[in-house]
C-alpha positions in Angstrom: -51.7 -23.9 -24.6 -51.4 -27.6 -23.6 -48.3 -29.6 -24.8 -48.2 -33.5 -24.5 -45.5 -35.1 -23.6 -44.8 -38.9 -22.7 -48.8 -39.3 -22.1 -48.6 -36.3 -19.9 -50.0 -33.3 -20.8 -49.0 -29.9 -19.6 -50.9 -26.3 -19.4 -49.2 -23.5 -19.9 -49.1 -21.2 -16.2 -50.6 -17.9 -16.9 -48.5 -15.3 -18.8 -47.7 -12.9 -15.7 -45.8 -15.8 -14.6 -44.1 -16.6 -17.4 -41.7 -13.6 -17.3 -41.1 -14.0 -21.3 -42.8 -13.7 -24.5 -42.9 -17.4 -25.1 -44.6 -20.5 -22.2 -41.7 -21.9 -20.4 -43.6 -22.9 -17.5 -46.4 -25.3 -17.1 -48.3 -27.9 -14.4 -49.0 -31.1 -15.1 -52.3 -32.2 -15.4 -53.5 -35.5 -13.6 -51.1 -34.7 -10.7 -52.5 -35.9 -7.4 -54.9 -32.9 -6.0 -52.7 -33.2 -2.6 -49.6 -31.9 -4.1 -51.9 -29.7 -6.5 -52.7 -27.8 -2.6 -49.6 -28.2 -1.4 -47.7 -26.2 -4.5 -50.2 -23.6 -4.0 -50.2 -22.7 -0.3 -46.3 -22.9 -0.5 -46.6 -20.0 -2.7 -49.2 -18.5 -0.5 -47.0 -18.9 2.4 -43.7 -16.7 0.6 -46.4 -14.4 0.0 -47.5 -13.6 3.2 -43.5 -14.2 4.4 -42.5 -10.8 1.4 -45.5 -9.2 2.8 -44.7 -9.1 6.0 -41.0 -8.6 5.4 -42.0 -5.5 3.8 -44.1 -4.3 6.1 -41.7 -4.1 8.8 -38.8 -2.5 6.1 -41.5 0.1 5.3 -41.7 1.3 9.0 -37.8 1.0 9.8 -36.4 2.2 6.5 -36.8 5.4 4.5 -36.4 5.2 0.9 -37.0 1.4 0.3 -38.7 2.0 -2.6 -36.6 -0.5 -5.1 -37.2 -3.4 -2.3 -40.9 -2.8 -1.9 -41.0 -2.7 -5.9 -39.3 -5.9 -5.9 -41.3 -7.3 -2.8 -44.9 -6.1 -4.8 -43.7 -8.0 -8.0 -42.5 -11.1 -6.4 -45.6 -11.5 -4.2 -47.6 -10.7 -7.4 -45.9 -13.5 -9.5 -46.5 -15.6 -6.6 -49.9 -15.2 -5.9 -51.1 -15.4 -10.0 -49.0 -19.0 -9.8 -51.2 -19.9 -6.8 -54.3 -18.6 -8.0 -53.8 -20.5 -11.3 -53.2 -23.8 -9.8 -55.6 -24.0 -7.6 -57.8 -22.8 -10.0 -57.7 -26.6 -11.5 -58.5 -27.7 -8.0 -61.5 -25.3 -8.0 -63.1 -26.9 -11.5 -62.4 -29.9 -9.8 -60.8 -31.0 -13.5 -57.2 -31.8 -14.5 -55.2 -28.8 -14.8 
């Protein structure tokens, strides 16, 4: 779903990360393909920062199964966002 607004247009961010029935969150399109990168490895990066996180609670703590839970959803939220924006890089179109 795309929504104009202002002579900008907007793409809905896939539904994983929308948290909710409805779009709430959307990229966009025409944005310059350097901060297109950059919001995408930023989310890359608090991946890999949760997954390392968790693996050193897994080895020190017993019964962290509620924060690795949280960790996995987090990092999966994440990584859909980052996968779907540079997926616009990828097609080398406007997202």
């Amino acid at each position: 779903m795309s929504v104009s607004q202002n002579d900008n247009t907007y793409r809905a961010m896939p539904m994983f990360s929308q948290g909710s029935h409805d779009d709430i969150l959307f990229i966009k399109s025409g944005t310059d393909s350097n901060a297109v990168y950059d919001a995408a490895t930023f989310r890359l990066d608090a991946v890999r920062k949760l997954l390392d996180y968790a693996s050193q609670s897994s080895t020190e703590k017993v019964g962290a199964g509620f924060e690795m839970s949280a960790i996995a959803d987090a990092a999966g939220i994440l990584v859909t966002d980052a996968m779907a924006i540079m997926e616009g890089l990828r097609k080398k179109s406007p997202l």
